[in-house]
DSSP file (Angstrom, degrees, kcal/mol; ACC not computed):
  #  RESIDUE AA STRUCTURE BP1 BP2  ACC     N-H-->O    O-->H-N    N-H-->O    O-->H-N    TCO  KAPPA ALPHA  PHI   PSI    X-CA   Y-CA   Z-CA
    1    1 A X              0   0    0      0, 0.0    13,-1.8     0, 0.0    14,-0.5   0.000 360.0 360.0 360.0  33.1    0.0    0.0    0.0
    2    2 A X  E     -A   13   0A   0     11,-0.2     2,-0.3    12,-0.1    11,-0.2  -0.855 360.0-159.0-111.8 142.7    2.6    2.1   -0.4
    3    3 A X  E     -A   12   0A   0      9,-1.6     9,-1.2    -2,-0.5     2,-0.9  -0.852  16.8-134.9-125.3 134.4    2.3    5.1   -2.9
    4    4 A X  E     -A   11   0A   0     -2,-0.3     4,-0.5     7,-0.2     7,-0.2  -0.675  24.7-137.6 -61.5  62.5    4.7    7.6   -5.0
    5    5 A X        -     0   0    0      5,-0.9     4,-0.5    -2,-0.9     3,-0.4  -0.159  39.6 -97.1 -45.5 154.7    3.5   11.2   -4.8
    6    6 A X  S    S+     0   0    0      1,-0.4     2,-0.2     2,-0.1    -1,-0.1   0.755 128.9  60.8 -40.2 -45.7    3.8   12.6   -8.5
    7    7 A X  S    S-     0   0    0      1,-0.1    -1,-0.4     3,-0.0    -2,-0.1   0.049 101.2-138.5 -79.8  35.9    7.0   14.1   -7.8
    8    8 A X  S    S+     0   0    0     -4,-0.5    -2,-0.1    -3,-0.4    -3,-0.1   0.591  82.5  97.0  -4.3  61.9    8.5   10.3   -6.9
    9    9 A X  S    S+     0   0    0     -4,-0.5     2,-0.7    61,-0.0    -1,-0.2   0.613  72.3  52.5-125.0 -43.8   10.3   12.1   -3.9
   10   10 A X        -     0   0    0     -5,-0.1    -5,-0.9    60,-0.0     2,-0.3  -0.595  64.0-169.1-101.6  90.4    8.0   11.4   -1.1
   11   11 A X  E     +A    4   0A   0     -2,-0.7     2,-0.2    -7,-0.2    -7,-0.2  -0.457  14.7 177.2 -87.1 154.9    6.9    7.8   -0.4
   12   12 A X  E     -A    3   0A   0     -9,-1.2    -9,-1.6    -2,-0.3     2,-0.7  -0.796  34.4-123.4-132.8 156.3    3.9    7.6    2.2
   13   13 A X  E     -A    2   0A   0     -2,-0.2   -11,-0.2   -11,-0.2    46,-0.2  -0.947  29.6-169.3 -99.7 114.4    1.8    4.4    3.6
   14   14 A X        +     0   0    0    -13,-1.8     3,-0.2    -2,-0.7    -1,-0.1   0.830  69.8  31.7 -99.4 -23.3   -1.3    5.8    2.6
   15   15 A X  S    S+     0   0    0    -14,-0.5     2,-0.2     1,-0.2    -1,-0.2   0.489 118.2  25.4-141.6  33.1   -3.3    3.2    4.5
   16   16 A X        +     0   0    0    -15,-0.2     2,-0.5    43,-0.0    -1,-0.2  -0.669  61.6 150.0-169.8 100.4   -1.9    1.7    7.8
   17   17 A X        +     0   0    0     -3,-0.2     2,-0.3    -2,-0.2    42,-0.2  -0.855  10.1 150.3-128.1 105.3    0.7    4.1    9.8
   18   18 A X        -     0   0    0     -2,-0.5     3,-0.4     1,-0.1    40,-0.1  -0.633  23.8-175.7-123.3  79.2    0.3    3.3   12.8
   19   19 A X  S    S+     0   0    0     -2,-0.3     2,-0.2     1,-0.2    -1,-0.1   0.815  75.6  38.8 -60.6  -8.7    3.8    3.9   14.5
   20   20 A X        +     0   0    0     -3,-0.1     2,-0.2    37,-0.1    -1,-0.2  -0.453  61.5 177.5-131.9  74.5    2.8    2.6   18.0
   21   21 A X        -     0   0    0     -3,-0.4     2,-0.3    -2,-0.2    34,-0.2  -0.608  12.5-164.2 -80.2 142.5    0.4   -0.6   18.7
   22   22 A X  E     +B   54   0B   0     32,-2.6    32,-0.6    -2,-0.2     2,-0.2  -0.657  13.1 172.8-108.0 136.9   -0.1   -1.5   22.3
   23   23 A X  E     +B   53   0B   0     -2,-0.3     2,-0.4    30,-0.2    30,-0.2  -0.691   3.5 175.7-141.7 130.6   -1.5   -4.9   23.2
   24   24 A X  E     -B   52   0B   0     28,-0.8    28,-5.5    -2,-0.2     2,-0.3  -0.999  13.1-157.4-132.6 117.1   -1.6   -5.8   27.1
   25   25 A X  E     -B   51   0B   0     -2,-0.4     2,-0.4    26,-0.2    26,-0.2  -0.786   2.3-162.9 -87.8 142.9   -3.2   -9.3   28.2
   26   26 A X  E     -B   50   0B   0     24,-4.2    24,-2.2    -2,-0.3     2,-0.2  -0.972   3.7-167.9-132.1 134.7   -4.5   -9.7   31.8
   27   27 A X        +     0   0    0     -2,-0.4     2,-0.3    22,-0.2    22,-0.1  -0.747  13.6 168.5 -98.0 145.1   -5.0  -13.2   32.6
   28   28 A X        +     0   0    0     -2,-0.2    20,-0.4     2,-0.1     2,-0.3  -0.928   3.1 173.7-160.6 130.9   -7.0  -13.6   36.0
   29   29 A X        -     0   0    0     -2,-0.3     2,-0.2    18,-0.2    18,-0.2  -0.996  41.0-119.2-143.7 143.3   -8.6  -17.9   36.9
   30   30 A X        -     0   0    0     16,-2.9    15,-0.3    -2,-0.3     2,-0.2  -0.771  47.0 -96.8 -86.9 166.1  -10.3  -17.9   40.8
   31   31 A X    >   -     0   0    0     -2,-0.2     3,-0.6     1,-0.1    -1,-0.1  -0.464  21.0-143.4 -79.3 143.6   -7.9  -20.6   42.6
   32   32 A X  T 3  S+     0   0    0      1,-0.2    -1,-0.1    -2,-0.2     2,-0.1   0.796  95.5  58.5 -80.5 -19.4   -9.3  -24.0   42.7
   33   33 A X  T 3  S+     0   0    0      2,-0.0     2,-0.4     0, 0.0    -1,-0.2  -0.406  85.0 108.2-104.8  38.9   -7.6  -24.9   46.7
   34   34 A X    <   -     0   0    0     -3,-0.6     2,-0.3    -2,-0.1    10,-0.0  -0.993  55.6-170.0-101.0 160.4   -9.6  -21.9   47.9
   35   35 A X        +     0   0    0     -2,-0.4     2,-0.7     2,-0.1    -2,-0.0  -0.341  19.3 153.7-135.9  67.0  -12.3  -23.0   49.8
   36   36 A X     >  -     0   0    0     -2,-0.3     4,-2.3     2,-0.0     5,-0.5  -0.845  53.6-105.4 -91.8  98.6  -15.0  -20.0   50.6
   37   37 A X  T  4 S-     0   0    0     -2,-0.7     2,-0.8     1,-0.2    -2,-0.1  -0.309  93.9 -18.8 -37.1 116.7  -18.5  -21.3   51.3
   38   38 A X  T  > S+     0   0    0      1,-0.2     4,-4.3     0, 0.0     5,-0.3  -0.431 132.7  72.6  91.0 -44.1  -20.9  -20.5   48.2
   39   39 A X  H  > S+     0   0    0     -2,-0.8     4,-3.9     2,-0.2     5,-0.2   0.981 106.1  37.4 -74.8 -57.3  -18.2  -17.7   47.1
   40   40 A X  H  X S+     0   0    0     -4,-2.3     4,-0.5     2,-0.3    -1,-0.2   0.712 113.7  60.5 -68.7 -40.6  -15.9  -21.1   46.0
   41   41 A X  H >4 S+     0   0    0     -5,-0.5     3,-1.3     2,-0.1    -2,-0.2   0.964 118.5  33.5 -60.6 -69.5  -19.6  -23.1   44.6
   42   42 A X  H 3< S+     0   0    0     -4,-4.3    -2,-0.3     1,-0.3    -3,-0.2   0.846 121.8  38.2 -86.5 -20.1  -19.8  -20.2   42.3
   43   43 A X  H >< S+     0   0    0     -4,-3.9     3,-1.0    -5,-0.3     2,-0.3   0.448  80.7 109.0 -89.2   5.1  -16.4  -18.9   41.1
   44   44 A X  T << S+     0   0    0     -3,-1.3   -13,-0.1    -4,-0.5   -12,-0.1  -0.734  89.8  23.3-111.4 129.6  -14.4  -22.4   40.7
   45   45 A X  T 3  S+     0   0    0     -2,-0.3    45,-0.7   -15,-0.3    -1,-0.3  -0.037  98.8 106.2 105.1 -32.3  -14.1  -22.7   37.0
   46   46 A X  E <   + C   0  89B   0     -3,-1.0   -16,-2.9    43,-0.2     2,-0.3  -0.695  35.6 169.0-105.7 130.0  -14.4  -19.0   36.0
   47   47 A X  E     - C   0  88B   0     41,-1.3    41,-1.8    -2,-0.2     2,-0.3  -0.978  22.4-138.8-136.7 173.5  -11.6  -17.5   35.1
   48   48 A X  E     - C   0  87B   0    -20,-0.4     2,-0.6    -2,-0.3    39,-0.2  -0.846   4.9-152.6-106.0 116.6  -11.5  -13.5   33.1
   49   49 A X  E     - C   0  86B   0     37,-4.6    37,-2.7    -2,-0.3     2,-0.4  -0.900  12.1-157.6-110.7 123.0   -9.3  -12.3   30.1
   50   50 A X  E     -BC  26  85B   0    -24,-2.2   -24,-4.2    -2,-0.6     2,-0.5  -0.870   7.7-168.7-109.9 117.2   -8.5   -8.6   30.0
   51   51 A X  E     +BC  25  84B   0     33,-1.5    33,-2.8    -2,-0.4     2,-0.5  -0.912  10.1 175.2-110.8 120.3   -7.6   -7.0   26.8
   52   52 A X  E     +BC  24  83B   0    -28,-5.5   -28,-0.8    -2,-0.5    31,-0.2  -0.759   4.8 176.6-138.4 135.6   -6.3   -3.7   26.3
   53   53 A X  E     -B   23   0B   0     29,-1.3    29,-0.4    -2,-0.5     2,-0.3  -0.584  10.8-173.7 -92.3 154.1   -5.0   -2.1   22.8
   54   54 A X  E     -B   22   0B   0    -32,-0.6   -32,-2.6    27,-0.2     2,-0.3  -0.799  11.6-174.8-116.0 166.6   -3.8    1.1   22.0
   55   55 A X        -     0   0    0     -2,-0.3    25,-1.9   -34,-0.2   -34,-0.2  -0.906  30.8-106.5-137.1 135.9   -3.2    1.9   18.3
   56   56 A X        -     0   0    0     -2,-0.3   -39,-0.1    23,-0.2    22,-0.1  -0.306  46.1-100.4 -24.4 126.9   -1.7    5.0   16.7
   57   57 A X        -     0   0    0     20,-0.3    20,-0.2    -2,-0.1    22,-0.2  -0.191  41.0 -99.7 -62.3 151.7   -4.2    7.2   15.1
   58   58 A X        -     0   0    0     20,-0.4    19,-3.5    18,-0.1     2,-0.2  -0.496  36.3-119.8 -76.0 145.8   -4.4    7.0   11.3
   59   59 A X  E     +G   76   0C   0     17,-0.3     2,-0.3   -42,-0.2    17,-0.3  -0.613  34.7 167.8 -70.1 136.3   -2.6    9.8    9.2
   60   60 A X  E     -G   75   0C   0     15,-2.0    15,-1.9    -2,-0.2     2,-0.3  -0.982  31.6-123.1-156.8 144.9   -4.6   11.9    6.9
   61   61 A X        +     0   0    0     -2,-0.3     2,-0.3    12,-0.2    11,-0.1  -0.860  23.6 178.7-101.0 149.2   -3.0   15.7    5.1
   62   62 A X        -     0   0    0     -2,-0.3     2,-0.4     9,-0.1    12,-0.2  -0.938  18.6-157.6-139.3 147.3   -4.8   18.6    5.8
   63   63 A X        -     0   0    0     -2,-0.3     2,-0.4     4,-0.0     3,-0.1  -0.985   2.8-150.4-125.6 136.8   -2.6   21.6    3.8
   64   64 A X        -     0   0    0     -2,-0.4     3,-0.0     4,-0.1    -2,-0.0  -0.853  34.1 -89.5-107.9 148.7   -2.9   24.8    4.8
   65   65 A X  S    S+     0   0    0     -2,-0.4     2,-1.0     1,-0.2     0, 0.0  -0.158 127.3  34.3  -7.5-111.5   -2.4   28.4    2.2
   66   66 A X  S    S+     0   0    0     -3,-0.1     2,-0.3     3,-0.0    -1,-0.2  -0.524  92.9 104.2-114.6  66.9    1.4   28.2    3.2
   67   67 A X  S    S-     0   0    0     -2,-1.0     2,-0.2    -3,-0.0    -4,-0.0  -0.846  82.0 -96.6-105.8 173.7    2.3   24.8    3.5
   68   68 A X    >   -     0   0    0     -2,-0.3     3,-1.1     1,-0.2    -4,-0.1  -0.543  26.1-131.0 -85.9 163.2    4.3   23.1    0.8
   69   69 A X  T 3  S+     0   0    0      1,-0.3    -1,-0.2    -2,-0.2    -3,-0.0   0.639 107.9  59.5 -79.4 -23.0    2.1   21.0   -1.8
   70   70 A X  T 3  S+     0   0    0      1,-0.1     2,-0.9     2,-0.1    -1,-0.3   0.195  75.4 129.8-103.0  39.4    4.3   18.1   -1.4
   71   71 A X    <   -     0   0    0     -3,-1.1     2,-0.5     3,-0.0     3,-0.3  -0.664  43.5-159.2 -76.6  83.0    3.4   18.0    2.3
   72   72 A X        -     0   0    0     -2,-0.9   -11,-0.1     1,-0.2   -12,-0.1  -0.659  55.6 -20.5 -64.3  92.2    2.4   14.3    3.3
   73   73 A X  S    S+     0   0    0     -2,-0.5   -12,-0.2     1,-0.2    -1,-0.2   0.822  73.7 155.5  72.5  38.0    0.1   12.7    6.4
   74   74 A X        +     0   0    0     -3,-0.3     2,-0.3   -12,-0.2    -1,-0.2   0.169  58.6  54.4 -80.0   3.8    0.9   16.1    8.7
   75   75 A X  E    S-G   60   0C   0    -15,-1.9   -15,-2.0     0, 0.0     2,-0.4  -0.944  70.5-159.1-132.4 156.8   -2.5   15.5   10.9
   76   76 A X  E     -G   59   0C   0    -17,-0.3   -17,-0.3    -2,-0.3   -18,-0.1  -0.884  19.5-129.4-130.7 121.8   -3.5   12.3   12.9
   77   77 A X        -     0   0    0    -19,-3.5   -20,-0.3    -2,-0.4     2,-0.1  -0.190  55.2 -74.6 -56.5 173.7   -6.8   11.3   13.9
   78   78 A X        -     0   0    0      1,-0.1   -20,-0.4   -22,-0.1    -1,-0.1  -0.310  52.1-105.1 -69.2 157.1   -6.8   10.3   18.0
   79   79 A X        -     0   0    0    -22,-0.2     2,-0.7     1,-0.1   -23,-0.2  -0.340  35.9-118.9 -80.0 159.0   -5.2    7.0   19.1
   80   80 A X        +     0   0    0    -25,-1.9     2,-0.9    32,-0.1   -25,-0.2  -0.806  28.6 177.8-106.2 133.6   -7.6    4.1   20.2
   81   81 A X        +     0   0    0     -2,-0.7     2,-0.2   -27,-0.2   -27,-0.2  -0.838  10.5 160.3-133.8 108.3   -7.6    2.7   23.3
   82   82 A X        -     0   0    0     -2,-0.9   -29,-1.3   -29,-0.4     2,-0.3  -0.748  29.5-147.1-117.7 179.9  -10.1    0.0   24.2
   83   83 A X  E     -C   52   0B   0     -2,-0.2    24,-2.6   -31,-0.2    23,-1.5  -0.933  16.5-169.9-134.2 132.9  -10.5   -2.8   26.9
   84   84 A X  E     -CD  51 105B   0    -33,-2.8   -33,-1.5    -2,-0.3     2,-0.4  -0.831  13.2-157.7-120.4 173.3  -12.3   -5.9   25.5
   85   85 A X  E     -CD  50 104B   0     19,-1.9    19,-2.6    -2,-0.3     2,-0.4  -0.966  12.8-167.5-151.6 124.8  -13.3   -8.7   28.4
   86   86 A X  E     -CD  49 103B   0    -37,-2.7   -37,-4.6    -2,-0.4     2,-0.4  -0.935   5.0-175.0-134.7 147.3  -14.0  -12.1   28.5
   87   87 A X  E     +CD  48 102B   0     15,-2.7    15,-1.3    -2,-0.4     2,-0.5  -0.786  16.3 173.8 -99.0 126.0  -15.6  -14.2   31.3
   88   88 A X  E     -C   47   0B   0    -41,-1.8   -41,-1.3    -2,-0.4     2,-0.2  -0.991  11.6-161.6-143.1 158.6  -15.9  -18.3   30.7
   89   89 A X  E     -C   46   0B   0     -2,-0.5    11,-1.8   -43,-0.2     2,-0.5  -0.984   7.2-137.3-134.1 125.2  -16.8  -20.4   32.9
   90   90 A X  E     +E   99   0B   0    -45,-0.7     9,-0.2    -2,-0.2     2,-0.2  -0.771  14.6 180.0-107.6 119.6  -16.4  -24.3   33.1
   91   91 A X  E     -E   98   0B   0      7,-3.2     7,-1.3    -2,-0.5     2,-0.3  -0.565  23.4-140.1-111.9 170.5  -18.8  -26.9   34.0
   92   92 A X  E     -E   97   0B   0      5,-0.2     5,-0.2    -2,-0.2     3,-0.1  -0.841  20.6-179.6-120.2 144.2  -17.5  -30.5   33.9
   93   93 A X  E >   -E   96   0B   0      3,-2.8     3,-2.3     1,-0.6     2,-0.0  -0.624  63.7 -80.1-132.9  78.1  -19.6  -33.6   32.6
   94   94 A X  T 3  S-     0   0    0      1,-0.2    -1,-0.6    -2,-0.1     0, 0.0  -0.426 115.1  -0.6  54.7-137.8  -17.2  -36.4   33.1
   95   95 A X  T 3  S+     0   0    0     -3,-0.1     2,-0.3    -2,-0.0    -1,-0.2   0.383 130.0  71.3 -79.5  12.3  -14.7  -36.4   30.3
   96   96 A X  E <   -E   93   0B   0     -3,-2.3    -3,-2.8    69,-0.0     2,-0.4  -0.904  64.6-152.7-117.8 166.5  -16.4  -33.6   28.9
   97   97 A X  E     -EF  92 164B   0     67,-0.7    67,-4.5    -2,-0.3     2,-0.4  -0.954   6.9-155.1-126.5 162.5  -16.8  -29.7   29.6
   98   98 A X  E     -EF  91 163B   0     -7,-1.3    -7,-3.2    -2,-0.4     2,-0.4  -0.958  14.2-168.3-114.1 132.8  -19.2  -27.1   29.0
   99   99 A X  E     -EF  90 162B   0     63,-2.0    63,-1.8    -2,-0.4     2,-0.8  -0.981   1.9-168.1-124.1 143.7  -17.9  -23.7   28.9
  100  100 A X  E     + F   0 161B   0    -11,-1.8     2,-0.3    -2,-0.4    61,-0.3  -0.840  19.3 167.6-119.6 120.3  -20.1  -20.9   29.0
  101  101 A X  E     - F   0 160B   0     59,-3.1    59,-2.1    -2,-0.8     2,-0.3  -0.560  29.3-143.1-121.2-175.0  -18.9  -17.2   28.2
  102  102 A X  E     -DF  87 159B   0    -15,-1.3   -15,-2.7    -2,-0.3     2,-0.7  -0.865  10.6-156.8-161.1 129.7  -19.3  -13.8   27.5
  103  103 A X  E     -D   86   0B   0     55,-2.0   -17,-0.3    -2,-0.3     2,-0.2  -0.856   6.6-171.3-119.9  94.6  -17.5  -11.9   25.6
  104  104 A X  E     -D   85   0B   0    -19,-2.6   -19,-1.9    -2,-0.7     2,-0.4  -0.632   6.8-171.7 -91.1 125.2  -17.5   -7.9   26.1
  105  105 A X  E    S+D   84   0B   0     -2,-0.2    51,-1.5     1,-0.2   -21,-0.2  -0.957  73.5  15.2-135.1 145.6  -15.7   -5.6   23.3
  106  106 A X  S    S-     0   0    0    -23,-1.5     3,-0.3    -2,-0.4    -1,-0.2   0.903  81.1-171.2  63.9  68.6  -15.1   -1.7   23.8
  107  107 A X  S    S+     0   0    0    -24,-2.6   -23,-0.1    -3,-0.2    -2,-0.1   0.756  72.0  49.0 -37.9 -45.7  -15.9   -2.4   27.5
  108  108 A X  S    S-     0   0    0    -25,-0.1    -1,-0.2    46,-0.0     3,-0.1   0.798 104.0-125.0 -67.2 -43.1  -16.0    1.3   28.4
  109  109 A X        +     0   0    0     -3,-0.3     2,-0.1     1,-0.2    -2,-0.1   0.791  47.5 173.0 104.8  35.9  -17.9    2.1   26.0
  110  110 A X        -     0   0    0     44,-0.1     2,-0.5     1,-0.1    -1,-0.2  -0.544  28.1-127.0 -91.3 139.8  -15.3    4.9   24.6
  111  111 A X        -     0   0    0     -2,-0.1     2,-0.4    -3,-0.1    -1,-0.1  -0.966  26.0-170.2-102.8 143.5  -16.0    6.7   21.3
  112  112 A X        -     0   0    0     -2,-0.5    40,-2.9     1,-0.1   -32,-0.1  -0.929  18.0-127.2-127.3 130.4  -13.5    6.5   19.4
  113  113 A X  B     +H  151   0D   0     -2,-0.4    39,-0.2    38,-0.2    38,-0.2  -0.068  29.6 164.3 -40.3 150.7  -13.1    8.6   15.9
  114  114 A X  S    S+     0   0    0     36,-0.8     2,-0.4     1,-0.3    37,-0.2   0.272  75.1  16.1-142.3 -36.1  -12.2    6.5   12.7
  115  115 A X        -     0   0    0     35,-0.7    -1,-0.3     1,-0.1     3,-0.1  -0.998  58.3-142.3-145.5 138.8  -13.2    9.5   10.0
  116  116 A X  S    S-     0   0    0     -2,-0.4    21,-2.9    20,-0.1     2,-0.3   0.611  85.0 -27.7 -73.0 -13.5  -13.8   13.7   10.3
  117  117 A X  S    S-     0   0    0     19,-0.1     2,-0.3    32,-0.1    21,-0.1  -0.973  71.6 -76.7-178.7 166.3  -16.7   13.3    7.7
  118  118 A X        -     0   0    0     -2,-0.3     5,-0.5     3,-0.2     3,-0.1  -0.726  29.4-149.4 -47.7 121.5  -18.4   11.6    4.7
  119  119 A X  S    S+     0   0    0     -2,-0.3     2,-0.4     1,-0.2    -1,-0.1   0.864  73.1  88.0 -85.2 -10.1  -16.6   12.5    1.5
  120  120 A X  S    S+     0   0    0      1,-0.2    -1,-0.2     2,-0.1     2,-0.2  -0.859  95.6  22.8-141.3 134.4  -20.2   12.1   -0.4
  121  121 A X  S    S-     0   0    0     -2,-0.4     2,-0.3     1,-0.1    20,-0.2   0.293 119.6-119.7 -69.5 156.2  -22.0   14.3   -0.6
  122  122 A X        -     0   0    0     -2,-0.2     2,-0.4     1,-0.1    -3,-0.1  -0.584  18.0-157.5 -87.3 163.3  -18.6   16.4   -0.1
  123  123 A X    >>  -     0   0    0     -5,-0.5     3,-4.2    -2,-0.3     4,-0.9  -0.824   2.9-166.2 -96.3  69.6  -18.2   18.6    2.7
  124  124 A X  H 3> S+     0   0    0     -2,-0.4     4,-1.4     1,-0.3     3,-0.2   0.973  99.3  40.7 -26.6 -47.6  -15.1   21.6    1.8
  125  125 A X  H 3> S+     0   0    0      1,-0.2     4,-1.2     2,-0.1    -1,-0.3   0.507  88.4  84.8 -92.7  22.9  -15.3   22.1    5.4
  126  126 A X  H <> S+     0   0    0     -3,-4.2     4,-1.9     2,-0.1    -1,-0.2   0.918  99.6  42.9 -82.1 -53.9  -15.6   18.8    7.2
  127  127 A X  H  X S+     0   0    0     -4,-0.9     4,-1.7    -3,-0.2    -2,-0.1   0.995 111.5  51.9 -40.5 -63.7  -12.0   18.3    7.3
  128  128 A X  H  X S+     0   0    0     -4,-1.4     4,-3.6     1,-0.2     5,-0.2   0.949 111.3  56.1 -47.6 -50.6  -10.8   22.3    8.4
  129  129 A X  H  X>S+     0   0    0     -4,-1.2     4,-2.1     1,-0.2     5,-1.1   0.979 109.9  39.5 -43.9 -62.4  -13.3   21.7   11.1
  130  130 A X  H  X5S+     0   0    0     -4,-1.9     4,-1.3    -5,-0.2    -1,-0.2   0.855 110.6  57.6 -67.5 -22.2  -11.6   18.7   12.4
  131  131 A X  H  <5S+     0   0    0     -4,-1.7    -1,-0.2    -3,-0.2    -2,-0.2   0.937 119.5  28.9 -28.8 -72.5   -8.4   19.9   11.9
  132  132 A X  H  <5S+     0   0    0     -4,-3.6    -2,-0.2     1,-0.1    -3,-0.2   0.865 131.0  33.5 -61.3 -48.9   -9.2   23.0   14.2
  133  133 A X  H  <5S-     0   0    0     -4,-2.1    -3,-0.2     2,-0.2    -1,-0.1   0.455  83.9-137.0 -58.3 -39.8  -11.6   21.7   16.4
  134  134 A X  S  <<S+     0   0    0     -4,-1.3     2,-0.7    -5,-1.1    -4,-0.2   0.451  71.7 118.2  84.3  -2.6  -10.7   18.0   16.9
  135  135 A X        -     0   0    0     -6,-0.6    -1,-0.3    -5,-0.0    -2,-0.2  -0.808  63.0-129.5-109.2 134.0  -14.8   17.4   16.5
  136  136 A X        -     0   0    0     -2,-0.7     2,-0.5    -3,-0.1   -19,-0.1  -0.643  29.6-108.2 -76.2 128.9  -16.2   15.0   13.3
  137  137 A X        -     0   0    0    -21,-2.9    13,-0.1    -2,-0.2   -19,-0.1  -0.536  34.9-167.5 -81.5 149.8  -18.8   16.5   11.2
  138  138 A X  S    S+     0   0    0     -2,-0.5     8,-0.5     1,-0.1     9,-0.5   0.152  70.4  50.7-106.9  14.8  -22.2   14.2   12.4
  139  139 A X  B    S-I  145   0E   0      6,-0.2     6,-0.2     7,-0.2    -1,-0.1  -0.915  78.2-142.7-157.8 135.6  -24.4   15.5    9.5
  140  140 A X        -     0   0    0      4,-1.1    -2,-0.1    -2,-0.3   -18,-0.1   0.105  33.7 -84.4 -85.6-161.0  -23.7   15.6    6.2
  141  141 A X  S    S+     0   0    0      1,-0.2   -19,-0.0   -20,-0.2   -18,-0.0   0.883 124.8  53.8 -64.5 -61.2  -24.4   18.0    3.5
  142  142 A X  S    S-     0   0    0      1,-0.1    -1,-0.2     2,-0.1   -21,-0.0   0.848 122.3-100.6 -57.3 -38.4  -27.6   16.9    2.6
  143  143 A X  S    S+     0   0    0      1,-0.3     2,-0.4     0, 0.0    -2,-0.1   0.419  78.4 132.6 141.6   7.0  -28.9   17.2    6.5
  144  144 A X        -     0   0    0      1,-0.1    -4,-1.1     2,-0.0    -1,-0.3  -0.637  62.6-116.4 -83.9 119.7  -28.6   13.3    7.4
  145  145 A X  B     +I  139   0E   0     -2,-0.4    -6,-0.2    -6,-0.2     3,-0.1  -0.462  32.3 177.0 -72.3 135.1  -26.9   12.2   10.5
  146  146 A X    >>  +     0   0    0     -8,-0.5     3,-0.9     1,-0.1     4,-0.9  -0.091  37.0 124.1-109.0  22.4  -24.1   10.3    9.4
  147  147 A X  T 34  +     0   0    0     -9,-0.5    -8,-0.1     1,-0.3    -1,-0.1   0.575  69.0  57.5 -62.7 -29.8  -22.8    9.7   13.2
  148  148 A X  T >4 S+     0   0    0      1,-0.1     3,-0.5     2,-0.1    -1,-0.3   0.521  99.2  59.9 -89.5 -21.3  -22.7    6.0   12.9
  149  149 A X  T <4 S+     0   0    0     -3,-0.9    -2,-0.2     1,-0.2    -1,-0.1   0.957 108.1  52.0 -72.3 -44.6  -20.1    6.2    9.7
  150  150 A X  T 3< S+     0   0    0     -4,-0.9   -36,-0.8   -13,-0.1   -35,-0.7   0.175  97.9  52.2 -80.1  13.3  -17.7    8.0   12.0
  151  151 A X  B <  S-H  113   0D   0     -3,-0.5   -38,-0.2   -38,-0.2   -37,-0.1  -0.967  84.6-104.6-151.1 144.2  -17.0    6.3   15.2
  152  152 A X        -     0   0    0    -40,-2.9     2,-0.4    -2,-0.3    -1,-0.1   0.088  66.3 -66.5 -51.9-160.3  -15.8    2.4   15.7
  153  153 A X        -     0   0    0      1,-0.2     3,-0.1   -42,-0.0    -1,-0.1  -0.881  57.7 -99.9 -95.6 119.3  -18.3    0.4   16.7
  154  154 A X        -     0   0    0     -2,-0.4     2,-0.2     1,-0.2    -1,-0.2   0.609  60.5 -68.2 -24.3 167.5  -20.1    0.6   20.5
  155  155 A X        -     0   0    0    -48,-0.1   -49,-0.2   -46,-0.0    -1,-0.2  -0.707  60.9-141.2 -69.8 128.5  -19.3   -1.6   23.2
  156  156 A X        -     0   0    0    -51,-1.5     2,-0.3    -2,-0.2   -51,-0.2  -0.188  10.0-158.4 -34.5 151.7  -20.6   -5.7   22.4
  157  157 A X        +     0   0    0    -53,-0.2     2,-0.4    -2,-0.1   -53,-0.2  -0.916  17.7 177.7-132.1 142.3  -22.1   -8.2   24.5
  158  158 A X        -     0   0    0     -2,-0.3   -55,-2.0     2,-0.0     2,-0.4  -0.900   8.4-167.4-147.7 128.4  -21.6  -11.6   23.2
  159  159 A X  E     +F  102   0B   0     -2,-0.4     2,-0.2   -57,-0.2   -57,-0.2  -0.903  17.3 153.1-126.3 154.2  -22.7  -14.7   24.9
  160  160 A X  E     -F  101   0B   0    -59,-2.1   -59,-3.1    -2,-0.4     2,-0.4  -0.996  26.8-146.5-160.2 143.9  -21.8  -18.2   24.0
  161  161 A X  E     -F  100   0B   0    -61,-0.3     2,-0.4    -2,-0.2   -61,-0.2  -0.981  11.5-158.3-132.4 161.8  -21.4  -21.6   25.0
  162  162 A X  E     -F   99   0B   0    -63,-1.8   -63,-2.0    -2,-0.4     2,-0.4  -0.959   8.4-155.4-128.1 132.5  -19.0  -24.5   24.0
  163  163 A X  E     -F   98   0B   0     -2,-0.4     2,-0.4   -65,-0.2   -65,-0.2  -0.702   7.8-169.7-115.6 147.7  -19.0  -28.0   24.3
  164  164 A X  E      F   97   0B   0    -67,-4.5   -67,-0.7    -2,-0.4    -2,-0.0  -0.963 360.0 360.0-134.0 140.1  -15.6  -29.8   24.3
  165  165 A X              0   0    0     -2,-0.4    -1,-0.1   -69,-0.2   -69,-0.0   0.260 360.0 360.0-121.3 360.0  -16.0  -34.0   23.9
């Protein structure tokens, strides 16, 4: 994905620069030798995996009168940082288990930018605005909320279970 501007002087990654990805696991299982009336019935089995990313924001040019033309990926949207979760739990059947989970992603619930605007219909000023402002336009030209194009996706719930023989 890597591109030539016209003047084959600056090459740019036009669609993943991310110099800095993050990924941090938390592992967490309740102990099986503890032995806590009802607390020990319900937790023995379960154990919780904690995810958390950051990514480096994507690059985008915004040129202003007096910058130079051949001026290259000089703005960056904000970085993302979610927390994803899952909870399983393990039931035993003899030489099989059941595990039952749930599976949480964007935990927080964070929004997080992916674009400053719809390019159609265009918007001259959807960019400058985010540029200046740091705020995505959420209505397009035509008068439509476009709100859902601009942001990842909401916090998930996903529940599931798995049989292992």
């Amino acid at each position: 994905n890597w591109y030539v501007q016209a003047s084959d002087r600056l090459p740019s990654e036009n669609s993943f620069s991310r110099p800095h990805i993050l990924r941090v696991n938390f592992y967490m299982q309740y102990p099986e030798y503890w032995q806590i009336p009802l607390i020990s019935t319900l937790l023995n089995g379960v154990d919780c995996n904690l995810l958390y990313r950051y990514v480096s924001g994507q690059p985008f040019t915004f040129l202003e009168p007096d910058d130079p033309p051949d001026l290259l990926d000089n703005h960056r949207f904000p970085a993302r940082q979610t927390w994803d979760m899952k909870l399983n739990k393990y039931f035993k059947l003899g030489s099989h288990t059941i595990t039952v989970y749930t599976k949480i992603t964007n935990l927080f619930n964070n929004k997080i930018i992916k674009t400053w605007g719809h390019p159609f219909p265009y918007d001259g000023g959807a960019m400058e605005k985010f540029v200046k402002t740091g705020e995505p336009t959420l209505i397009d030209t035509d008068g439509y909320n476009i709100s859902y194009m601009i942001y990842y996706p909401p916090r998930s719930v996903f529940l599931g279970a798995r049989y292992h023989f």
